[in-house]
C-alpha positions in Angstrom: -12.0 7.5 -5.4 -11.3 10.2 -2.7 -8.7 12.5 -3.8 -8.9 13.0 -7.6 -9.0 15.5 -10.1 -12.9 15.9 -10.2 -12.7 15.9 -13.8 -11.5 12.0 -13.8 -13.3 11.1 -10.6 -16.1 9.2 -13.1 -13.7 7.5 -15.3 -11.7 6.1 -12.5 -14.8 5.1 -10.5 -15.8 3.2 -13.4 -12.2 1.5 -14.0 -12.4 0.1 -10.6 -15.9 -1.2 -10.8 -14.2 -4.0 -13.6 -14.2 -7.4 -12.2 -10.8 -7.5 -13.9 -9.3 -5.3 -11.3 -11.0 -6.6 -8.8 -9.6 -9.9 -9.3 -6.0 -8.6 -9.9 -6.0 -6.7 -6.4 -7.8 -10.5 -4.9 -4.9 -12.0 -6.5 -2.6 -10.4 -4.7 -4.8 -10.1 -1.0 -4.4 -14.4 -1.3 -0.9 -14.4 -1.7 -0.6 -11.7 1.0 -2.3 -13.4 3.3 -0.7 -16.7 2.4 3.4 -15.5 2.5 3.5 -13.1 5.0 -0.2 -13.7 6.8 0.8 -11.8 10.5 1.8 -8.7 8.6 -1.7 -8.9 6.3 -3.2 -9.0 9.4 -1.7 -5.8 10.8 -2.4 -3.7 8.1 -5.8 -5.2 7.2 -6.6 -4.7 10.9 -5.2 -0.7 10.7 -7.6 -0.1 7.4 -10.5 -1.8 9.3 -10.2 0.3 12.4 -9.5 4.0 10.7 -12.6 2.7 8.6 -15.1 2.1 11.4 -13.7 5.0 13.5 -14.9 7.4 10.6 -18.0 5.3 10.8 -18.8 5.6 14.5 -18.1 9.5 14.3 -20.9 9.7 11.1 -23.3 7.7 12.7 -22.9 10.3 16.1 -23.0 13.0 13.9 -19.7 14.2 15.2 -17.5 14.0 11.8 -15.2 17.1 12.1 -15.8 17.3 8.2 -19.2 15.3 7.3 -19.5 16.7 3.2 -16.2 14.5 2.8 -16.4 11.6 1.5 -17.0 8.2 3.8 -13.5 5.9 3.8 -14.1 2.7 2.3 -11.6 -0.3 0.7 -11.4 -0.3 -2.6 -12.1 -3.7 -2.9 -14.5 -5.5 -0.2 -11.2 -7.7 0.7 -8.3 -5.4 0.0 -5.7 -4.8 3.4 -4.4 -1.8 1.2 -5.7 1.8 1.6 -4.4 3.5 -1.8 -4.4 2.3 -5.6 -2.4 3.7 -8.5 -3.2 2.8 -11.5 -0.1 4.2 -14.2 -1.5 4.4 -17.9 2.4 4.9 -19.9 2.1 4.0 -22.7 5.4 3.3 -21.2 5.4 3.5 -18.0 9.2 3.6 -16.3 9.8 4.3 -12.8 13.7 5.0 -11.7 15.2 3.8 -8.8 13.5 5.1 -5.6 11.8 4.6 -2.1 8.1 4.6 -1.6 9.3 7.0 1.8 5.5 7.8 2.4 4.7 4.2 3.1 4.6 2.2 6.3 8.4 1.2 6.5 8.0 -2.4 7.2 4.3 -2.8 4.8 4.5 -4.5 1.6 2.5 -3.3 -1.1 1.4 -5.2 -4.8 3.0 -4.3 -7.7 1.2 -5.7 -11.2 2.4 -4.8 -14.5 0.1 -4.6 -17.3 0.5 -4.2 -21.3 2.0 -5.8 -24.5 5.9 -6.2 -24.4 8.7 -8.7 -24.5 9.7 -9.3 -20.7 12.8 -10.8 -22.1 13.8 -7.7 -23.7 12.6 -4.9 -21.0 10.0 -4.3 -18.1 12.6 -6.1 -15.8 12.0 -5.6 -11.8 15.4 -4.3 -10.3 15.8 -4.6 -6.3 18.6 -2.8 -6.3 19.2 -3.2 -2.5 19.4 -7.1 -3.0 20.8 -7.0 -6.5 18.2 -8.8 -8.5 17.2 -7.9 -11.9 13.7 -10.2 -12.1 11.7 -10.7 -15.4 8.3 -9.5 -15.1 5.9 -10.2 -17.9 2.7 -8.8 -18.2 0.0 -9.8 -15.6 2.9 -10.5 -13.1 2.3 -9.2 -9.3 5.1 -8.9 -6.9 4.9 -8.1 -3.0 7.7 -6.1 -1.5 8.4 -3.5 1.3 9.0 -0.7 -1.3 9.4 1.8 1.6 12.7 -0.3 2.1 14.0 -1.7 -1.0 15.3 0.8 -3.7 13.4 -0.7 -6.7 12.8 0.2 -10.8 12.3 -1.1 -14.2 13.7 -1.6 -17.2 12.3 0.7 -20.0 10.8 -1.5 -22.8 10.7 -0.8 -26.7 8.9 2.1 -28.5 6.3 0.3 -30.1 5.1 -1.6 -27.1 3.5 -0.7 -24.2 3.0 -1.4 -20.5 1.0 0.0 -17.5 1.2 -0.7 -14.2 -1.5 -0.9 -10.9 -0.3 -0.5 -7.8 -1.5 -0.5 -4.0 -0.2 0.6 -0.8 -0.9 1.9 2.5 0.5 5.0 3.7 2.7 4.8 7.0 0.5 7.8 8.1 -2.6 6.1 8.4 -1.1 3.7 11.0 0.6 6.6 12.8 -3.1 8.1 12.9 -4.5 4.9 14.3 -1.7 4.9 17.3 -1.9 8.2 17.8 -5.9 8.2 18.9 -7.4 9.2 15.5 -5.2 12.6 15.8 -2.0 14.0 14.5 1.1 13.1 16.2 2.1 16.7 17.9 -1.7 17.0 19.5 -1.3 12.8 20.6 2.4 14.2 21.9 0.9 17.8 23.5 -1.2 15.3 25.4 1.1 13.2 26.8 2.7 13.4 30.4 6.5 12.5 30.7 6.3 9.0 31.5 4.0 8.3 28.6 6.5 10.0 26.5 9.6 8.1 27.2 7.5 4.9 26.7 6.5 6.2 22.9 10.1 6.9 22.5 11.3 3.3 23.6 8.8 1.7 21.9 9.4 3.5 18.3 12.9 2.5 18.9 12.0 -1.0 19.2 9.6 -0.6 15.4 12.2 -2.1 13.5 11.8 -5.3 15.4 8.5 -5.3 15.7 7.6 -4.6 12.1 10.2 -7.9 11.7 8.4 -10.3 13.9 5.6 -9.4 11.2 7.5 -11.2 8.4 7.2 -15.5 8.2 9.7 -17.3 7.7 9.7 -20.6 5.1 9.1 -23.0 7.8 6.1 -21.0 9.7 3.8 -21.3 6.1 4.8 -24.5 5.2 
C-alpha cells in the first residue's frame, strides 16, 4: 500500500495479505496472459522494469527520495501496478473512461457481494452496446481507458463490492521517457530525436493494436 490515508494503511495491508485476493487477482493474471498474452507481456515487462530501476537506484544509494516507500507488485505475479478495492454497500459506477490509464492496457474488473445478477449489477460497454450479466465473483478484462463502461444499480437490501486493478498510462510514459518526466525527457532532446518521438506516438494506436490476439493466434 503506497498512497493511502495512513489511518487505513494497516487494514488494507492486511486485506491484501488474504489468499482470497490473492487468488482473485491470479485468476485474472491466467486469463490475461492466456487471451491477450503479447499485451500481458508489455505491461508486465513495464512494472518489472520501473520496479528494478527503483531497485538499482536504492541499492546505489542514489534514490532522489529514499524514506519512500520501495515499489513492489501487489501480488508476486500481478502485471498490474494499482488495486482498488470499492466497499458499497452498493457500489455503482456511471458511465465513464478510466482516462488515466494506458489507452490500449486492459485492466480486471471483479465484482463481489450478494445480489441477483438477473435483476441488477449488469456490465454495460456502452461503446459496443452490450449489457452483460455479471454475478458475483465474475472478472472481466477490458481496455477501460477506451470503452465507456458502467453498471446497473442493484436492490436496497443487497449488496455488492467491487476489486479492481490497473496500470496507469503514466508509469509507461516514465519508463520511455528514461525514468523522468516527459518535459525534462523532451528539454533533452535535439531536433531529430524529436520529430522521431512525434512519428512514433503517432503510430501508438497501431502499436498498442498489434498487442491484441486475435482468435486464431490462441487457439
Amino acid at each position: 500500500v503506497l498512497a493511502q490515508d495512513p489511518k487505513n494503511e494497516p487494514i488494507l495491508e492486511r486485506l491484501m495479505k488474504e489468499d482470497v485476493f490473492e487468488r482473485i487477482s491470479g485468476f485474472a493474471t491466467g486469463a490475461f496472459a492466456r487471451w491477450a498474452p503479447r499485451l500481458y507481456r508489455y505491461q508486465n515487462d513495464y512494472l518489472s522494469n520501473i520496479i528494478s530501476h527503483d531497485e538499482k537506484l536504492r541499492a546505489a544509494n542514489e534514490h532522489p527520495d529514499p524514506k519512500e516507500k520501495e515499489l513492489r507488485r501487489n501480488w508476486q505475479q500481478t502485471p498490474w501496478a494499482a488495486t482498488s478495492l470499492n466497499f458499497g454497500p452498493r457500489t455503482v459506477c456511471y458511465k465513464h473512461v478510466d482516462f488515466g490509464n494506458l489507452a490500449f492496457g486492459w485492466c480486471a474488473i471483479t465484482a463481489l457481494g450478494e445480489y441477483d445478477y438477473k435483476k441488477g449489477g449488469h456490465l454495460i460497454l456502452w461503446d459496443l452496446g452490450l449489457i452483460i450479466e455479471f454475478p458475483p465473483g465474475s472478472t472481466i478484462l477490458i481496455p477501460s481507458s477506451a470503452i465507456h463502461h458502467s453498471n446497473v444499480r442493484i436492490q436496497s437490501e443487497e449488496r455488492r463490492y467491487s476489486f479492481t486493478q490497473y496500470t496507469s498510462g503514466g508509469i509507461f510514459r516514465w519508463v520511455d521517457n528514461g525514468y523522468q518526466k516527459s518535459v525534462d525527457s523532451l528539454g533533452a532532446m535535439d531536433p531529430e530525436e524529436k520529430t522521431k518521438l512525434l512519428s512514433d506516438l503517432s503510430n501508438q494506436l497501431e502499436y498498442g493494436l498489434s498487442l491484441y490476439s486475435t482468435l486464431e493466434e490462441i487457439e
